[in-house]
N, C-alpha and C positions, 0 to 999 in steps of 0.2 A: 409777569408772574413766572417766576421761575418753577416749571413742574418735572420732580425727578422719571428717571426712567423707567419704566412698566407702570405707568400712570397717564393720561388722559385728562384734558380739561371737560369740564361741562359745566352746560349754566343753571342753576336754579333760583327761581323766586323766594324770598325772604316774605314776612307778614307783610311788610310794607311795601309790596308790590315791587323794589329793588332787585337785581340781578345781581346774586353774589355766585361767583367764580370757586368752585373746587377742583381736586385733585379725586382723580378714583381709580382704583384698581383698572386696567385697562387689560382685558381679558383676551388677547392678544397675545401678548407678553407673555411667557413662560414665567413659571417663578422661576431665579438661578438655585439651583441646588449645591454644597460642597460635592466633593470627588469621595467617592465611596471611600473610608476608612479614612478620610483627614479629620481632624477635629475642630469644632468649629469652640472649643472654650477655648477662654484665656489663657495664657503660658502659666503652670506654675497652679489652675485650677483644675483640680482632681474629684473625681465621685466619691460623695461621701462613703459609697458603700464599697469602696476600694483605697481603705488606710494606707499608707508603708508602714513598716517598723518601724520608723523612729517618730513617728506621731506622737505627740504629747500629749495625746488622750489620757484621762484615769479614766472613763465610762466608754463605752462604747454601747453602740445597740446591736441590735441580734444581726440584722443583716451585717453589719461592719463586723461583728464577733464573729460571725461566718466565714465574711474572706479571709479574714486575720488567721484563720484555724484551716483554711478551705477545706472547708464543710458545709454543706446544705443549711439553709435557716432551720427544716423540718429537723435535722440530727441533732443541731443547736437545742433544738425546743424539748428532745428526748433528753441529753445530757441535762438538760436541767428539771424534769420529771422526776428521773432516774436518782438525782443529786450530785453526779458527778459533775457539774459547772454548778457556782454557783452565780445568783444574780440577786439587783437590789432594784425595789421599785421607786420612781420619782412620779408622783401622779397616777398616769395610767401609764407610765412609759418604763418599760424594763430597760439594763443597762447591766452588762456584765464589766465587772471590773479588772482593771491591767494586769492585779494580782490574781482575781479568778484563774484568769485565762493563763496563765503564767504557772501558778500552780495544776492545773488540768496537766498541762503539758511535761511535769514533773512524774505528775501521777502517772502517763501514759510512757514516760522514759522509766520509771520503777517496774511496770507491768512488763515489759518489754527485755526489762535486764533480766527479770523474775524469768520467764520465757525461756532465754537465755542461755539459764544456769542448767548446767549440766545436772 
C-alpha cells in the first residue's frame, strides 16, 4: 500500500470483523504551506473581484465594479443611491453594466473639465 507523505497507516475493523488498512493525517507532519506572497492558483486564473480592462464582461458585480472604478463597494452602493451609477437587477443579484461604468466616468471627466474652466 502505497501511503503519500504526511499520512500514516492504521488498522481498523470493518462490520465483518476484517482489518481494513487506511491512510490518515499523521500529526507529526507539518502541513507544507506556499512561501508568503506566491500564488498558489492556476497561470492565467485571476479573482474575480480583480477584472483587467479588457475583460469581456457586459455585467459586472458591485465588488468587480469597485475595483474596476477603485472605489470602495460602500462608495459603489452610494453612487447608486445617489443615481449617479446606474445598475440592473437579475434575481437577487445586482450587476452594473460596461456602459454604466463607462458613462460614470464621462460624467466625472465633464465635472472635472467644468472645474477646470476658468
Amino acid at each position: 500500500m502505497n501511503i503519500p507523505k504526511g499520512r500514516r497507516p492504521v488498522r481498523q475493523a470493518d462490520d465483518g470483523g476484517a482489518v481494513v488498512r487506511a491512510a490518515v493525517p499523521d500529526p507529526s507532519v507539518a502541513l507544507a504551506r506556499p512561501p508568503a506572497g506566491s500564488s498558489t492558483a492556476m497561470p492565467g486564473a485571476e479573482h474575480p473581484a480583480q477584472p483587467t480592462i479588457d475583460t469581456p464582461k457586459l455585467l459586472y458585480s458591485i465588488p468587480e465594479a469597485a475595483a474596476l472604478l477603485s472605489l470602495s463597494r460602500a462608495h459603489i452602493y452610494r453612487l447608486l443611491e445617489r443615481g449617479d451609477l446606474v445598475s440592473v437587477r437579475s434575481g437577487r443579484s445586482r450587476r452594473v453594466s460596461r456602459s454604466a461604468l463607462e458613462a460614470y466616468i464621462v460624467h466625472l471627466e465633464r465635472e472635472a473639465g467644468n472645474e477646470c474652466a476658468p
